[in-house]
N, C-alpha and C positions, 0 to 999 in steps of 0.2 A: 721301481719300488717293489719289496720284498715285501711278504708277510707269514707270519708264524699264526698257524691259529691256537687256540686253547686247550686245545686238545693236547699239541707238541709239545706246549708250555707245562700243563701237568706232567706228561709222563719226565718231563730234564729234571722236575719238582723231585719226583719219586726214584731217582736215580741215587744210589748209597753208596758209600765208599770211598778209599782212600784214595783209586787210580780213577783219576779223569780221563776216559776212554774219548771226551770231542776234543774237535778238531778247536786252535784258539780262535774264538772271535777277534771279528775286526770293531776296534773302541766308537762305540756309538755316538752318533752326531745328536747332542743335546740342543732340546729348543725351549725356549720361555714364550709367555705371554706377556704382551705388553701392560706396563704399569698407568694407570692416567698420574696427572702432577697435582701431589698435595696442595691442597685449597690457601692454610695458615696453622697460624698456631692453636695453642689451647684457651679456654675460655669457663669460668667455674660456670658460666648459666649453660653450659651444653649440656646433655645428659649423656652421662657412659655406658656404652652396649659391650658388652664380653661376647665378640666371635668364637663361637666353639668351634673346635676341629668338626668338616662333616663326617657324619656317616656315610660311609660308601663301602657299596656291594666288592667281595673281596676279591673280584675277580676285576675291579677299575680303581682297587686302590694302590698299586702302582705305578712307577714313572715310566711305564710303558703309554704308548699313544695306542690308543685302542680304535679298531675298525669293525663296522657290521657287515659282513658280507652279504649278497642279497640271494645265501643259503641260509641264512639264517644267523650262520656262524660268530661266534665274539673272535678276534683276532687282533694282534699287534703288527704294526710294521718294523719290521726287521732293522735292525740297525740305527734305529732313532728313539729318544727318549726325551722324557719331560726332565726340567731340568731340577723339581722336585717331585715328587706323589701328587698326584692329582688333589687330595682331601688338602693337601698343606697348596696347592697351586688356587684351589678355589678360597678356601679360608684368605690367604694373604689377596687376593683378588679384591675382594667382600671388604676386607678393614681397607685398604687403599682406595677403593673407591666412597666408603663411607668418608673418609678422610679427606676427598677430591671433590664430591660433590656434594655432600649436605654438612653446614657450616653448623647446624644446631646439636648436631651430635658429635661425642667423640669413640674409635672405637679402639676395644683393648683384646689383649687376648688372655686366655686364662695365666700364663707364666709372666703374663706382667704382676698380679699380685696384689693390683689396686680395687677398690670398691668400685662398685660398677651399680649401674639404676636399670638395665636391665639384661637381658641375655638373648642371643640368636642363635637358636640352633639350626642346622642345615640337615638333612638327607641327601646325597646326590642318587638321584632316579634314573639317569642317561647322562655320560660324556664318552661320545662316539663318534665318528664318521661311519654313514649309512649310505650301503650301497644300493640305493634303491631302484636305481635301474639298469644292475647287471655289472660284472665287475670292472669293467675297459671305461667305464662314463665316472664322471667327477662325482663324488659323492658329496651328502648334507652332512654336515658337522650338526648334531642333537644334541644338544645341553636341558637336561629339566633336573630343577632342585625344590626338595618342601621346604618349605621354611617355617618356624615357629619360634612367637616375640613373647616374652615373660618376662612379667616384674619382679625383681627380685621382691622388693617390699611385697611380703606374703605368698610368694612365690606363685602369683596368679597368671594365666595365660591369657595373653590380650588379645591372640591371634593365628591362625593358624594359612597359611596358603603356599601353593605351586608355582614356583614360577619357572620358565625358560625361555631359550631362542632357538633359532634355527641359521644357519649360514652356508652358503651353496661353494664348494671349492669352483676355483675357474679352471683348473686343469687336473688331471688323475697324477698331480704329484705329491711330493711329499709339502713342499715347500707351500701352494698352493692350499692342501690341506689343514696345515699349522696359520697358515692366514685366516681360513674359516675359523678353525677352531679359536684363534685370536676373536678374531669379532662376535660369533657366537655368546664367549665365554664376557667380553666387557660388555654386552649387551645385559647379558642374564646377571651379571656381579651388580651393574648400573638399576637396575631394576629391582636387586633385591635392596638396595641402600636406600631407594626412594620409597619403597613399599615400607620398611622399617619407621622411615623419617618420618613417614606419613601415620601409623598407627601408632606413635610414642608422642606426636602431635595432637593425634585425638584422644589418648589415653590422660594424656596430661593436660586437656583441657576438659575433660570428665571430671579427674581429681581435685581440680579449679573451684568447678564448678559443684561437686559436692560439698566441699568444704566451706565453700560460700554459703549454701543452704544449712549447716550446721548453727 
């Protein structure tokens, strides 16, 4: 396993002109993340969440697979790629697993177009493997995302929190690696659906319960 760090990456960035001075790459081996299985259909008593595209830092929002060295260094591995941008890999992660595992919600994305009852915005903080104990040892896959829940009705914020995981590769390979990063990533996707489901649950039995006392 190959890796390019950030540094190389910028300067190919900064490179101008009509003659391509490198040599051709060889076409890089794409990976995905696994999808969990839609729950069912739709339902008018669900409530609708709009997944926003995350924010992510501009240096992990490519479909590059990103590594920590344990210099400190951001880095990619050479010759492998996501099979979309990490922001589009985690958002579609986020609505499939709303979709798979909490049956009282439904989720949409902004280009679907439809009314929605509320909105999830993301940050992604860390999607890396970390080489934390030197570069020859398996590294941890680190996923952290913020997350923030708002009503649209009055555009009030219900909530605001951190969530991630952590997943240990079993061997210093590529293939290895994208297994953590697998699990890591449905851990931290599973988490944010339930964390969601859970404050639109309490949110909406506040509104209940206001309304009742009017």
């Amino acid at each position: 396993m190959t890796v390019r760090t950030l540094t190389v990456s910028l300067l190919a960035m900064l490179a101008t002109g009509c003659v391509n001075l490198l040599p051709e790459t060889v076409p890089a081996a794409i990976y995905r993340l696994s999808a969990p299985e839609p729950s069912g259909g739709f339902s008018t008593e669900q409530s609708v969440v709009r997944i926003q595209m995350p924010l992510t830092p501009r240096a992990l929002s490519s479909d590059d697979i990103a590594i920590s060295m344990s210099r400190g260094e951001l880095a990619f591995i050479e010759g492998s790629k996501w099979i979309a941008p990490v922001p589009r890999l985690v958002q579609d992660l986020v609505v499939e697993s709303i979709d798979a595992f909490e049956p009282d919600l439904a989720a949409a994305r902004p280009e679907d177009g439809v009314l929605v009852d509320y909105e999830l915005n993301t940050e992604i903080r860390a999607f890396e493997a970390v080489y934390r104990d030197g570069d020859e040892v398996a590294p941890t896959v680190v996923i952290r995302v913020r997350v923030r829940l708002v009503r649209l009705d009055g555009r009030r914020l219900v909530a605001v929190d951190a969530i991630g995981s952590q997943a240990r590769a079993n061997e210093n390979r590529i293939g290895s690696i994208v297994a953590a990063y697998d699990a890591a990533a449905q851990e931290t996707a599973s988490e944010i659906a339930s964390w969601a489901a859970d404050q639109i649950a309490a949110d909406q039995a506040s509104l209940a319960q206001a309304a009742a006392s009017d």
